[in-house]
N, C-alpha and C positions, 0 to 999 in steps of 0.2 A: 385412495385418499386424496382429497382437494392438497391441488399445491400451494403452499402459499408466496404470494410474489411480494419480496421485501429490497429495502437498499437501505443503508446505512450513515446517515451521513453525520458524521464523528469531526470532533473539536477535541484535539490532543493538549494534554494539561503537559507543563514544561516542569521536571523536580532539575532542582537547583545545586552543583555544585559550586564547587570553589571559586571553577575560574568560568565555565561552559555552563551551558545547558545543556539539557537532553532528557526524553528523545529528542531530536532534532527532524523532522516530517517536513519543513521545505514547502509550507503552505500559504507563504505565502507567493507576490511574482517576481522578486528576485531575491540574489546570492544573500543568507542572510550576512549581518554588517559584522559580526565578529571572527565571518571564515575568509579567508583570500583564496584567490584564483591567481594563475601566475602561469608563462609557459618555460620552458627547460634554456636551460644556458646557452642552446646555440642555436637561440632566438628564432626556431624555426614553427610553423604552426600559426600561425598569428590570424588567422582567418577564424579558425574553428575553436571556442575555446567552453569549460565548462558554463553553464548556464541554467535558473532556474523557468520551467517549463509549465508553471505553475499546480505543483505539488509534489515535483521532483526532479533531484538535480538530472542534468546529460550532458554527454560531448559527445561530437561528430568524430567519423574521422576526417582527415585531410590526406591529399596524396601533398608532398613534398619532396626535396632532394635525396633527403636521409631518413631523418626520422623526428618526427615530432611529438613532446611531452607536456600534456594538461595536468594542472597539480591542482589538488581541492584540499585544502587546509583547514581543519580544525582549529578554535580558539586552543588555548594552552586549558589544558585538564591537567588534573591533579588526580592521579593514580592511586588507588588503596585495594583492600581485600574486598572492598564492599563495588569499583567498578572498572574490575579489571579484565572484563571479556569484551572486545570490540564486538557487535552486532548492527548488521543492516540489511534492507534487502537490496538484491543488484539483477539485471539483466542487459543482455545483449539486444542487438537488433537480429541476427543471420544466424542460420544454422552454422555455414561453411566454415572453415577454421583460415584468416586474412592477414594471420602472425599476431594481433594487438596481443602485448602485454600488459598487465592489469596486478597493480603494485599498491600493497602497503606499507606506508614507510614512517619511522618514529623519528622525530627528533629531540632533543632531552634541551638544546641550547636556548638562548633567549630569543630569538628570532623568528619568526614565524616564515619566512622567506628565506632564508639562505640555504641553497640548494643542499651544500653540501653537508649539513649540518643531520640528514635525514638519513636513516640506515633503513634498508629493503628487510621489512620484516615474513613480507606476504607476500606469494610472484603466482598468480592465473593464469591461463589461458582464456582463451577465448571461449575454446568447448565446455571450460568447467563454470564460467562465467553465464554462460548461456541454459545450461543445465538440461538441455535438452527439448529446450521451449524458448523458438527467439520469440523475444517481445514478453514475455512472461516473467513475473520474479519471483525470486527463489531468499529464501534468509541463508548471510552466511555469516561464520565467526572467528574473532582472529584475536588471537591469548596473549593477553597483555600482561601478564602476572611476573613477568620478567623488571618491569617499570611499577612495582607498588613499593612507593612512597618518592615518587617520584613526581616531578610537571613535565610532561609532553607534547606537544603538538606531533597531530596524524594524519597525515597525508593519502590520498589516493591520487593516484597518477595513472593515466592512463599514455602509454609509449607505442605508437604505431606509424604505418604508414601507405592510407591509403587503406585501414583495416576495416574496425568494427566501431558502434557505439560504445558507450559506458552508462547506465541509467543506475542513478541509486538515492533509495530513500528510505525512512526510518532508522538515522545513525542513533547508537544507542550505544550507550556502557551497562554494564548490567554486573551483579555479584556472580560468580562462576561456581561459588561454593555453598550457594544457597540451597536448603533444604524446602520440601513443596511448601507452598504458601497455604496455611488457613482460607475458610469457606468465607465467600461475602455474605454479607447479611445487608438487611432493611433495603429491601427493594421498591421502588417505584417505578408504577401502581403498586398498589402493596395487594399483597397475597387474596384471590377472590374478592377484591376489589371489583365495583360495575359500574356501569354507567359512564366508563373514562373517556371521555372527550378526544377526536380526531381534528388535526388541524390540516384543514384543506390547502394553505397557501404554498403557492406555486415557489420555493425557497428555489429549487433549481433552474428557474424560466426555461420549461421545456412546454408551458402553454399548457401542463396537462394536473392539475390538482395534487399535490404530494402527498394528500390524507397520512400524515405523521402523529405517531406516538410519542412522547419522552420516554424514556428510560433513565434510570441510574440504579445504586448500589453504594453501599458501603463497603471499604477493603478492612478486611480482618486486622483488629489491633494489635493482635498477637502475632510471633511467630515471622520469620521472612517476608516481606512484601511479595507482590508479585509486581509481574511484568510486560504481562498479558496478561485479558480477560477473555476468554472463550467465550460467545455468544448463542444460543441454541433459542429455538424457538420451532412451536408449531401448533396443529389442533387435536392434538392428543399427548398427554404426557406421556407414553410408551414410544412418541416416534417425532420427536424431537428435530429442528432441520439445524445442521452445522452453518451460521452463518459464516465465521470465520472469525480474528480478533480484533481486538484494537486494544488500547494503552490507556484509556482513561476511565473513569467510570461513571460516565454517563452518553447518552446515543441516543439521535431521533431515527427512529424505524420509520419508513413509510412505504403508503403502500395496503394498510390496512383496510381492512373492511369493517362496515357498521354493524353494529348487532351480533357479534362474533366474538366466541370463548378462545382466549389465546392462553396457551404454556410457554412458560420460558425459563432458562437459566443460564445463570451464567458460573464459569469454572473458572478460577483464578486460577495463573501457573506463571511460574517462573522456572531458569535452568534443570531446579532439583525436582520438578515433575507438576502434574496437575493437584488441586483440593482433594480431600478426599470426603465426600457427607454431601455434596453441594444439593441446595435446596432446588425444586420444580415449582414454579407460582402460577396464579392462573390468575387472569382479568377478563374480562366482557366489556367489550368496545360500544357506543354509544350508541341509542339510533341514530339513523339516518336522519338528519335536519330537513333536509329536503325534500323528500318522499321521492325524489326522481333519478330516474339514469342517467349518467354523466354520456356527450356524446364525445367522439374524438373524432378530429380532422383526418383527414384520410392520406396517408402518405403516401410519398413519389417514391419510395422503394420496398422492396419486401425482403424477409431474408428466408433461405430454406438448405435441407430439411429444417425443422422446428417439432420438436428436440430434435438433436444433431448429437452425432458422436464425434468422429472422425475431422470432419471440415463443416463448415457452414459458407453457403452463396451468399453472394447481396446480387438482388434483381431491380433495374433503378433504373429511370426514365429521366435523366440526368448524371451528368457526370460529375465526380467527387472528389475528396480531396483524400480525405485521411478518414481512418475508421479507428475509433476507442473502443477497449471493451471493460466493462467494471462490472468486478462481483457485487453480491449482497453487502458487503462494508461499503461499498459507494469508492473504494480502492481502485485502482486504475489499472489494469492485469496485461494488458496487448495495447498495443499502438503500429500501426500498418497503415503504409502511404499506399495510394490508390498506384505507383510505381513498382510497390513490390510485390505486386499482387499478379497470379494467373488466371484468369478466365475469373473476375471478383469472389476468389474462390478463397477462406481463411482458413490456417490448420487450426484445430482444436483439440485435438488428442491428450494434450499433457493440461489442461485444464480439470480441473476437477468438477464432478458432476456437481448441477445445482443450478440455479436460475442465474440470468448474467443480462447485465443490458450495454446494448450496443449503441453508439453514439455515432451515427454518420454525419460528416462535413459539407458542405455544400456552397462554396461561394463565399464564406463565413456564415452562413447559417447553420445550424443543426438540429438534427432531427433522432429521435431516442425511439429502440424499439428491444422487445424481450426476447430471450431464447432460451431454451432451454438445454443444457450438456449433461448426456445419460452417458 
């Protein structure tokens, strides 16, 4: 079966409570203005501190005397049955276990800064932080049901020295006791819809035509919201490809091809499970405007094997800085300095199969190419 090669690239809707928003996705390029950063009472650390990266938060670590503490601060939330499960995703940089601990912590007082005012409600490791995949992220959750009806401020602090990173993104409160969310409806394209228009323009300046679809959906009026929308797509409704989720509902796919029968659905789900009914749509993509084949510039590196299981090479006729790798969401999954790299050699084992593109650095330039993990 033809693969299809897609990416995602999503614009997160903010639902509003009392005092916060959220989700909070960190897209834009810096800390936003209603969380603070601060380091630990015995003023040590002051070099490394958290920072946005643009499209999610990190910290370094630092080597020091003792021991150094980065604090990431939530606005003051207001705690209920409806969003009292913390959610985020997090990762490490390093397999190896460097001591960082990796802390959640409440404070119920007025203040958003005074240290002592925060209780350790959540204590990681390194290894459970890293999940088995450095550089990869993992969702984790932390039961706030203790604090409903309450205003808190929520801290992550990362305490090390000389340890590991802390990378995290998509903070969310979410109902813990939600039952599965109803089916979307009224999709765009709407169902055997033709002739839908491809936009060529290059949104990500990679020099190479984005050919993007819209998408959207309606969420079910009825019944628990969701909290995620699962995204599936392919060319045959029997074989459907997991793109992966996102928080809002609507996505430019790109990546399409002209004159092309596309399936797709999407699964609404929250804590208490996925939809159950969810509809498969089908559209046909436009012709071809052009009548011609796009050519591409020839690139200074190549990566292999292609598919790949195990590891993937980068083979390059220049030297580099950093390598990104983003799934089909247009999500950001590995970050590797060309320092902690062997023989330009990347693990990929705990990736999940599926097409992925790889963003090599160069001087500040970059250069975007596909691969495939079986």
């Amino acid at each position: 079966m033809k693969k299809i090669t897609l990416l995602l690239l999503f614009y997160l809707t903010m639902t509003t409570f009392s005092h916060a928003q959220f989700p909070e996705s960190f897209n834009g390029t810096t800390i936003p203005a209603t969380w603070a950063t601060f380091i630990g009472t015995n003023g040590e650390g002051t070099v490394k501190n958290w920072e946005n990266i643009g499209g999610y938060m990190w910290v370094s670590y630092e080597a020091v005397p003792t021991l150094s503490e980065d604090w990431l601060v939530t606005p003051s939330i207001a705690i209920t049955t409806n969003n009292s499960l913390l959610q985020f995703d997090q990762t490490d940089a390093f397999l190896p276990d460097y001591g960082s601990e990796y802390t959640i912590r409440v404070s119920t007082g007025s203040s958003q800064t005074t240290h002592a005012d925060f209780t350790i409600i959540d204590t990681q490791t390194e290894t459970s932080v890293t999940a088995g995949a450095e550089g990869t992220f993992s969702s984790y959750t932390v039961d706030l049901s203790a604090y409903e009806g309450t205003t808190i401020y929520i801290a992550f602090v990362l305490a090390q020295n000389d340890g590991d990173y802390w990378f995290i993104d998509n903070v969310n409160l979410v109902n813990q006791y939600a039952s599965a969310p109803n089916a979307v409806t009224t999709p765009t394209p709407s169902d055997a819809a033709i002739a839908i228009p491809i936009d060529p323009t290059d949104a990500d300046l990679d020099t190479e035509p984005d050919n993007a679809v819209s998408f959207s959906w309606t969420e079910a009026t009825t019944g628990d919201p969701a909290t995620i929308y699962n995204f599936y797509i392919g060319d045959s409704p029997s074989t459907l490809n997991y793109l992966g989720n996102i928080s809002n509902t609507s996505v430019n796919i790109t990546g399409m091809d002209y004159n092309t029968v596309y399936y797709w659905s999407v699964v609404a789900e929250n804590i208490g499970g996925e939809a159950i009914g969810s509809s498969v749509w089908s559209f046909t993509t436009e012709a071809d405007p052009s009548l011609s084949t796009a050519t591409f510039n020839a690139s200074t590196f190549s990566v292999f094997p292609n598919p790949a299981k195990n590891s993937i090479n980068i083979k390059s006729n220049t030297f580099f800085d950093t390598v990104e790798i983003f799934n089909q969401l247009g999500q950001r999954v590995m970050q590797v300095s060309t320092a902690d790299l062997v023989d330009n050699s990347i693990a990929i084992s705990n990736l999940n199969n599926g097409v992925y593109f790889m963003k090599i650095f160069v001087e500040g330039k970059q250069q975007t190419t596909k691969f495939i993990k079986e």
